[in-house]
N, C-alpha and C positions, 0 to 999 in steps of 0.2 A: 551398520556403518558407524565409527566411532567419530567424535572431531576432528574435524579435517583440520582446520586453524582456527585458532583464539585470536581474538579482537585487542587482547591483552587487560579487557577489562571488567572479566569474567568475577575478579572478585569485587566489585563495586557494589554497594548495599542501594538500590531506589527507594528504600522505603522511608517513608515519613513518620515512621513509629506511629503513635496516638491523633496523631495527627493528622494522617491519610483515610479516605474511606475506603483503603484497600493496602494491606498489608504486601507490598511490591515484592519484599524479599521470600516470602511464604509462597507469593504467584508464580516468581520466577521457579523456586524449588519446584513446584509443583506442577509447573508445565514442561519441567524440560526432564521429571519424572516419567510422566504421560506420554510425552512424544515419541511414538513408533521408531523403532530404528531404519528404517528402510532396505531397499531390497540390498540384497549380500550381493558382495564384489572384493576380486582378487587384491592383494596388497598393489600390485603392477596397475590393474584398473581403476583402483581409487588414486594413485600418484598421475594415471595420466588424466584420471575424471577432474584432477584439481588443478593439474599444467593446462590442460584445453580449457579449464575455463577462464582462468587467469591469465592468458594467453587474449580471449576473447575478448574479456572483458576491457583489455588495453586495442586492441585490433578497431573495436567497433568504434572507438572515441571521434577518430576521423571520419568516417563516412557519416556518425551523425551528424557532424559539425557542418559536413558539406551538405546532404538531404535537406537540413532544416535550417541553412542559412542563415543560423543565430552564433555570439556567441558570448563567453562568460563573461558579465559584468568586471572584471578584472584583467580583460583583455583575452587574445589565446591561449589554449593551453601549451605547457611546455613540456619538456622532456617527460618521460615516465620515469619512476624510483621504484624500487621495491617494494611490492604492497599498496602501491598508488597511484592514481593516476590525475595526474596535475590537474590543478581546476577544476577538477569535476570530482573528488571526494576520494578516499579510500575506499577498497575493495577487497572482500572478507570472503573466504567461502568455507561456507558451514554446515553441520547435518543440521538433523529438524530441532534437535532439543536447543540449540544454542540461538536455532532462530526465535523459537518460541522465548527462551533466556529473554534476549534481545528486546524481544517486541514489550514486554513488560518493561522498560528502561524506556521505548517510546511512551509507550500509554501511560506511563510513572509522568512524563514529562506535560501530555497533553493536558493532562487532569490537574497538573499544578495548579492550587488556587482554587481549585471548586470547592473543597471541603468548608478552607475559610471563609467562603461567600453563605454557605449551606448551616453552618453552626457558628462562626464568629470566631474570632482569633483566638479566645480564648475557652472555646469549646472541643469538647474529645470526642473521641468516637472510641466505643467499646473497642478492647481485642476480638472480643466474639465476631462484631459487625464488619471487621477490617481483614479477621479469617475466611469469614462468608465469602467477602466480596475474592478475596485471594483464591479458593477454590473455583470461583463460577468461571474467573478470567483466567485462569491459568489450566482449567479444561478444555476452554473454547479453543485458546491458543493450542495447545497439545492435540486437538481435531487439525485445525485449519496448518498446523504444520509441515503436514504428509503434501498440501495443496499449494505451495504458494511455490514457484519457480523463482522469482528472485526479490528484492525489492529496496529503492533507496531512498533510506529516513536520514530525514535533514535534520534533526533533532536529536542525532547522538552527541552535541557537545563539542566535537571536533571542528573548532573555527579555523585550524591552521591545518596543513598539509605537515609532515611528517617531517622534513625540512627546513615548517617555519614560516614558509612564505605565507601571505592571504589568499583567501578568494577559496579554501577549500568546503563546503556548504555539506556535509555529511560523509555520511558511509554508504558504499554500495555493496548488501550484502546477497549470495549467491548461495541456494541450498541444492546444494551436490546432490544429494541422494534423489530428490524430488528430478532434476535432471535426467540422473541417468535413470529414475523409473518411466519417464515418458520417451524420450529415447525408444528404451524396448518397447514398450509397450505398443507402440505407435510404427514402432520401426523405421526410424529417421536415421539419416547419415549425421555420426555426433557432432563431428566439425563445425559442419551447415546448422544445427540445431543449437548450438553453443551459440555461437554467434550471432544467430536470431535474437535468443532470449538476452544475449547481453546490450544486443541493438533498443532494444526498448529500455530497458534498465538505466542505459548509458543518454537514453531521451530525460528520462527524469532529472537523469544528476544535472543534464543540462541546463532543464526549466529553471530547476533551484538556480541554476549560477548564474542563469544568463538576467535572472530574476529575483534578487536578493531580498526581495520584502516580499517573497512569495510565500515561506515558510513561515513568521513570525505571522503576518496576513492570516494563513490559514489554523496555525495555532490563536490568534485571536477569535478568531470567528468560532472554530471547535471548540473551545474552551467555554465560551459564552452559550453557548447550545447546551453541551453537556451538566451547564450549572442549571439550567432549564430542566433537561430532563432529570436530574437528582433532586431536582425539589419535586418536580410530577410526582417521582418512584417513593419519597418520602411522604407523598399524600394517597398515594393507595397504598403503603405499608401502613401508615395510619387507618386504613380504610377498614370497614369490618371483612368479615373472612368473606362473606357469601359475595361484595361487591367486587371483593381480588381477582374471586376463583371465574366471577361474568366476565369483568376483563382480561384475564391472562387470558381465558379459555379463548374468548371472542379472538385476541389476538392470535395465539396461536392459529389459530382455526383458520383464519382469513390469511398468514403466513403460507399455511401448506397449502392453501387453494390457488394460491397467487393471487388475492383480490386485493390486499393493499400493502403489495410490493414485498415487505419485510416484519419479523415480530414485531419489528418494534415501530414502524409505522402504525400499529394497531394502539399504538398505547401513548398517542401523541395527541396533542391538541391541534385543529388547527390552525392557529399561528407556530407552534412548534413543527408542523409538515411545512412551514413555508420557509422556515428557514431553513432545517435538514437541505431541504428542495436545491436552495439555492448553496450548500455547504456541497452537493451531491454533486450539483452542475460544476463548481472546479474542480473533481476529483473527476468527471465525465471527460471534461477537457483535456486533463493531464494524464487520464486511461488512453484518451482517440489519440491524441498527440503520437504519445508512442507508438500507438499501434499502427500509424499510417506512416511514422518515418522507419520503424522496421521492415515495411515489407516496400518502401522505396525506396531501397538501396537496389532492389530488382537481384536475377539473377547471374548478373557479372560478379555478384559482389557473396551471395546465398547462391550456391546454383539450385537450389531444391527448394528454393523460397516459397512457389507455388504449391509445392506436394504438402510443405509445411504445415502452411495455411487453412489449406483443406481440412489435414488431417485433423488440425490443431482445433478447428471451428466444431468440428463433429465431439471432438471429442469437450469443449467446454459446454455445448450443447448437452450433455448426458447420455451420449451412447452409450451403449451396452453397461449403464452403469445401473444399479440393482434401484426397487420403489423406494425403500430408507435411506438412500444414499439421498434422493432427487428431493425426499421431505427434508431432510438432513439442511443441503443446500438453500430451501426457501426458508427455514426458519432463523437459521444464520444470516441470511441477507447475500448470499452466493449469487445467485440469478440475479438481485439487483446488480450484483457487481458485474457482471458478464453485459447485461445492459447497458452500464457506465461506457464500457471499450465499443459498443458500437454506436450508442447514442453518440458520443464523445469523438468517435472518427468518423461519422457523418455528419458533424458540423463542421470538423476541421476539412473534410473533402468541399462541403458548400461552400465555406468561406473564401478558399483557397479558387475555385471556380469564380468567384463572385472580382477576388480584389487579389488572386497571386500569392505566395507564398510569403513575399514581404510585408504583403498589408495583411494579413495573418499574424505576423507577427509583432503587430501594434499591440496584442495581445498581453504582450509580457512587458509594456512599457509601464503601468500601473495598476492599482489594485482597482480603479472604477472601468480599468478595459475589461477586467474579466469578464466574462459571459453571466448570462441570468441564466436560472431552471426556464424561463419561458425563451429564452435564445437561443436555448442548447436547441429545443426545438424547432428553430426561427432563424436560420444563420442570415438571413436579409435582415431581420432587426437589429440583429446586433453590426452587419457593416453600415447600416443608417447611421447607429447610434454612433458608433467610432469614427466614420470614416464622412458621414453625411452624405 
């Protein structure tokens, strides 16, 4: 499958030259080299693969809007335009390489600012060290392509709507092929299935609007972490060889066993696991979120909602998927993430039992409502703390 549509800013350069600890423009080349073309389909099947989603993806705006009784700090949304969907972001649908493209112009963005904390304004980082980093990220991405159904980054830049007006908070982008390989694969009705994946999609771009200092929020907090863990990664590259090879190995090791979550939990301190912890519990939140206003639309709205779900759980589970695949997933932080969308929707089901789907939604009035890593666990603590 070749590009479905361009974002229009495909030729934008991310990179911060000498200045980056990771060569953005090399990442990009080199993840959307890597990334798998996905499964072949008719010229007629990719026009309507790209109509039904795009289709979808404007269809599902209302019923989130009603499910989760929230709405954009900017007020409602209004009409749709071409390629947009009002107040709630633009929508892009892409094959894998343009998402992996993409996702390097997020991660260019998170990482702003770490190097200068890491070496000082006026310190450089080698071409070699800035190639490295460009290779490791842009292979990860070029894996994690073929896997990601859809997702929307508030961080591509786009503060206006296409039109001009306010209130637009990102892009919502959509990878076609990944679609329609779960489709077959799974044997879902595309309609119902389309409109699934964009129901959750369409929860995100919500969070961002209805929650305007939720992105910037969590770009501060990541940012500050990340400058943590690059000075860690700069004191075991300093380290001698035999002390790297105990801990990588250890890390690894404990990755594919599943004993501490992820690689790179192994390679943390703890005070560095307590914050990830609590970086992990709003991305728990903003996984459950979605996942519970998707499948509450019920089937008036999905009539195969329930088949979906099934199917869909089995298959993020690892069925019939091969032993390299299943190490593959724990060493990457896969199965954490699969975690996130259930931990993350059994707090929002507790909460929602406890105090209603309104008092849930005190949630997104500020950055001190968010949830703790110990609340995600604990939905009575956290309506104590909010709600008294």
């Amino acid at each position: 499958m070749t590009l479905v549509e361009q974002d229009g800013r495909s030729g934008s350069d991310p990179s911060r030259g000498d200045a980056s600890i990771v060569d953005w423009s090399a990442a990009a080349q080199i993840a959307g080299r890597l990334a798998r073309p996905g499964p072949q389909a008719s010229r007629d099947e990719l026009a309507d693969l790209v109509e039904g989603l795009r289709t979808a993806a404007e269809a599902a705006v209302p019923h989130v809007l009603d499910v989760t009784r929230m709405t954009p700090a900017g007020g409602p949304t209004g009409a749709t335009t071409s390629g947009s969907t009002a107040g709630l972001g633009t929508v892009y649908v892409v094959d894998r390489a343009r998402w992996a493209r993409a996702n390097t112009e997020i991660m260019a963005s998170l990482t702003d600012g770490v190097t200068d904390a890491l070496v000082g304004e006026r310190g450089r980082v080698p071409q070699a060290t800035a190639l490295v980093g460009a290779a490791q990220v842009g292979s990860v991405l070029a894996v994690l392509s073929s896997r990601v159904l859809g997702q929307f980054d508030p961080y591509s830049g786009l503060g206006a709507s296409p039109s001009g007006s306010p209130g637009s908070p990102g892009r919502l982008v959509l990878v076609a092929p990944n679609v329609l390989q779960v489709e077959r694969a799974l044997d879902l009705k595309p309609a119902d299935f389309r409109l699934w994946v964009c129901l959750h999609e369409q929860t995100h771009a919500l969070q961002f609007a209805a929650a305007p200092w939720l992105a910037d929020h969590l770009r501060a907090r990541a940012s500050a972490l990340l400058t943590e863990l690059s000075a860690s990664s700069r004191r075991l590259a300093e380290a001698r060889l035999r002390e790297k090879l105990a801990t990588v190995g250890r890390a690894v090791l404990h990755a594919v066993r599943g004993e501490d979550g992820t690689f790179v939990d192994g390679l943390l301190t703890p005070e560095e696991q307590d914050r990830l912890a609590d970086v992990t519990a709003v991305m728990a939140l903003l996984e459950g979120h979605a996942d519970v206003a998707m499948d509450a639309v019920g089937p008036r709205t999905v009539r195969t909602v329930r088949s979906i779900r099934r199917k869909f759980e089995a298959r993020r589970d690892g069925e019939g998927r091969s032993g390299f695949d299943v190490v593959l997933r724990r060493v990457l932080g896969m199965d954490a993430k699969i975690a996130q969308y259930r931990d993350g929707a059994a707090f929002v089901r507790a909460v929602e039992k406890e105090v209603g789907r309104d008092g849930f939604n005190a949630v997104w009035a500020a950055p001190e409502n968010l949830p703790t890593a110990r609340e995600i666990a604990d939905a009575r603590a956290w309506v104590r703390r909010v709600h008294g």
